[in-house]
C-alpha positions as a Markdown table, in Angstrom:
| # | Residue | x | y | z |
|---|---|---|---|---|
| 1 | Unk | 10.3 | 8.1 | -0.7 |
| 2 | Unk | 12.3 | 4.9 | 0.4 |
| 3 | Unk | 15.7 | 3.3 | -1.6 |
| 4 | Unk | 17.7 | 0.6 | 0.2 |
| 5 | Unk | 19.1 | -2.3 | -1.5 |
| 6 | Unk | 21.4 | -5.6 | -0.1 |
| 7 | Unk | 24.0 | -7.7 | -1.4 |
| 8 | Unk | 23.8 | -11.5 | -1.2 |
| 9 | Unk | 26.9 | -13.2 | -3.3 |
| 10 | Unk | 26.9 | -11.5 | -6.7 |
| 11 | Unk | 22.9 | -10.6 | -6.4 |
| 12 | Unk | 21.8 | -7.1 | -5.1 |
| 13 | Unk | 18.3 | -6.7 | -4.2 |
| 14 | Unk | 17.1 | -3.5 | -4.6 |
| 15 | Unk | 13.9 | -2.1 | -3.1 |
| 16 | Unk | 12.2 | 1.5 | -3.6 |
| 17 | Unk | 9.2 | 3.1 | -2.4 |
| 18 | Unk | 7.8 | 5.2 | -4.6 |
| 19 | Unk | 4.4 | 7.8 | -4.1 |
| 20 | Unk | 4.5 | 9.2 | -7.6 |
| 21 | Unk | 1.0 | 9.5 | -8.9 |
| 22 | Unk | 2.2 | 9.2 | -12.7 |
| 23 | Unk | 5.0 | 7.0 | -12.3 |
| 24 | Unk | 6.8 | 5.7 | -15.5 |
| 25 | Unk | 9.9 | 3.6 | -14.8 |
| 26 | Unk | 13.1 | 3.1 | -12.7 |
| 27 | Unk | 16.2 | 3.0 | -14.7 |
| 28 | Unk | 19.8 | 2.2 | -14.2 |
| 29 | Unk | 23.5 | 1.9 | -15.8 |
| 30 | Unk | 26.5 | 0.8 | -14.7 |
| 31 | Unk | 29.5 | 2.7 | -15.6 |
| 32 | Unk | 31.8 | 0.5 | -14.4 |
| 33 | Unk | 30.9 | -2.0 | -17.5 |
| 34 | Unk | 33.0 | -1.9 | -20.7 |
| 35 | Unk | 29.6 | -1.0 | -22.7 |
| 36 | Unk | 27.2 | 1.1 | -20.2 |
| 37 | Unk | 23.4 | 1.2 | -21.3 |
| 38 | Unk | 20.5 | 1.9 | -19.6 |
| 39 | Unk | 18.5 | -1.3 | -18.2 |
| 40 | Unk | 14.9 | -1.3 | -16.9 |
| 41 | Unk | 14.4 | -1.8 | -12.9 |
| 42 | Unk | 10.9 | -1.5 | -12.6 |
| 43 | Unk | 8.1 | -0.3 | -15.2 |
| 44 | Unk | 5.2 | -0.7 | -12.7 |
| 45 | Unk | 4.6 | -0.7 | -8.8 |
| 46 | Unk | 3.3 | -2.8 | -6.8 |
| 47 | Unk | 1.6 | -0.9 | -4.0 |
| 48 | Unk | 3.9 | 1.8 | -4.3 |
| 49 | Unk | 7.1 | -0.9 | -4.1 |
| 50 | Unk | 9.9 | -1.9 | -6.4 |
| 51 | Unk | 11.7 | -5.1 | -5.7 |
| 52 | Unk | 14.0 | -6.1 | -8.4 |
| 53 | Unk | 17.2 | -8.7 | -7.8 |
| 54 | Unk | 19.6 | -8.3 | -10.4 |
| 55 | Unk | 22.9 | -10.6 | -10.9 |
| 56 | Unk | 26.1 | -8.4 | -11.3 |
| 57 | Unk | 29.5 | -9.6 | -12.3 |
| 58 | Unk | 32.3 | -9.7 | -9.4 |
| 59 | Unk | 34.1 | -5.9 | -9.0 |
| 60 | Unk | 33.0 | -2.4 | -8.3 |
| 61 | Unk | 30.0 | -1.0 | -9.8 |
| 62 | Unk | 29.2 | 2.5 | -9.9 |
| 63 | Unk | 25.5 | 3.1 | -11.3 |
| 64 | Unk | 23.1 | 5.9 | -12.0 |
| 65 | Unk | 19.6 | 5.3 | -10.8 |
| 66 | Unk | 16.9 | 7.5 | -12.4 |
| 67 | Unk | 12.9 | 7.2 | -11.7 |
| 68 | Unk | 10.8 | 9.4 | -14.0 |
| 69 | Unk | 7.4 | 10.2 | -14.6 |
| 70 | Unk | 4.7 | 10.0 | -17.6 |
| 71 | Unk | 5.5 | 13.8 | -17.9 |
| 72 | Unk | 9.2 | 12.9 | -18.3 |
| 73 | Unk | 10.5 | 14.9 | -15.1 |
| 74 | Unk | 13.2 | 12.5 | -13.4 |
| 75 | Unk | 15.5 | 12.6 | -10.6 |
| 76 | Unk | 18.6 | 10.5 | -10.2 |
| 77 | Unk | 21.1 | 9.6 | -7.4 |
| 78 | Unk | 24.3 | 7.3 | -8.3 |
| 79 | Unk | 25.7 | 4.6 | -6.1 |
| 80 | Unk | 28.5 | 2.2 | -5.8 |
| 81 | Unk | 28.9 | -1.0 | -4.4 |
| 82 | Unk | 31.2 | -4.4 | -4.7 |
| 83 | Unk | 30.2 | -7.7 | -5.3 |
């Protein structure tokens, strides 16, 4: 329902309000690192929020955020950012 996320230094808060029944997981990569895999957000809600603060080297960052379901059904949105 909700995404926003703020930069303080080299952390970047992120925070996401999700009202999926069957919620699985919120995923990203960052294609701007020399070796791109997938890292875990958030496995679980907390009232329907994900706050995560994750510590990102210095540059640009282009990632892929996905949030799936137990049934496997996703959707995705990429965005970039400099820290």
């Amino acid at each position: 329902n909700y995404f926003n996320y703020t930069i303080s230094g080299r952390y970047v808060e992120f925070l996401f309000n999700v009202t999926e029944i069957n919620f699985d997981g919120i995923e990203y990569i960052d294609n701007s690192a020399s070796r791109p895999i997938w890292r875990v957000l958030c496995s679980r809600l907390s009232d329907g929020i994900c706050k995560k603060r994750k510590l990102f080297s210095s540059g640009l960052h282009n990632l892929d955020i996905q949030i799936t379901d137990e049934a496997g059904n996703a959707i995705g949105f990429p965005i970039s950012f400099v820290v």
